[in-house]
C-alpha positions, 0 to 999 in steps of 0.5 A: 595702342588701346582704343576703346568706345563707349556707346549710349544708344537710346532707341528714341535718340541720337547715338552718344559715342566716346573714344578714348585712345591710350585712356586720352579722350578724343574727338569723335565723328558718331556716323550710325547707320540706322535703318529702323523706323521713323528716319527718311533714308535719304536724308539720313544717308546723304548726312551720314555721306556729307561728314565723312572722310573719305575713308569713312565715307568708303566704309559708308558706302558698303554699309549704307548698301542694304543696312539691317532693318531696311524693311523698317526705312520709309521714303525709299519706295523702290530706289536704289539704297545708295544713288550711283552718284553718291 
């Protein structure tokens, strides 16, 4: 089986994601996890969590744990990247 994604990434925009499966479109849930400047991570995070499968939202997890360009979050002050309760 061929998947393939092409991914827009405008630095001052949402991410635009489409997948396509065996060359047929199909319908995608775009999670990114952006750690950069000018998102409030807990927002960002708990939205990200919120849609996700639960497949999804295991890799999420791992990844929202300490994502790149964390020294660029705002709001998070010295809270834990990921609430033990999530």
């Amino acid at each position: 089986m061929t998947v393939e994604a092409i991914i827009l990434r405008d630095p001052d925009w949402p991410t635009s994601v489409w997948v396509f499966v065996e060359g047929e479109p199909v319908e995608v849930v775009e999670s990114c996890v952006d750690a950069g400047a000018g998102w409030e991570w807990k927002e960002h995070r708990d939205e990200l969590l919120a849609g996700a499968s639960p497949a999804a939202r295991d890799l999420l997890l791992k990844l929202l744990d300490g994502p790149p360009g964390g020294v660029y979050v705002e709001g998070r002050e010295d809270r834990p990247w990921v609430d033990p309760a999530a």
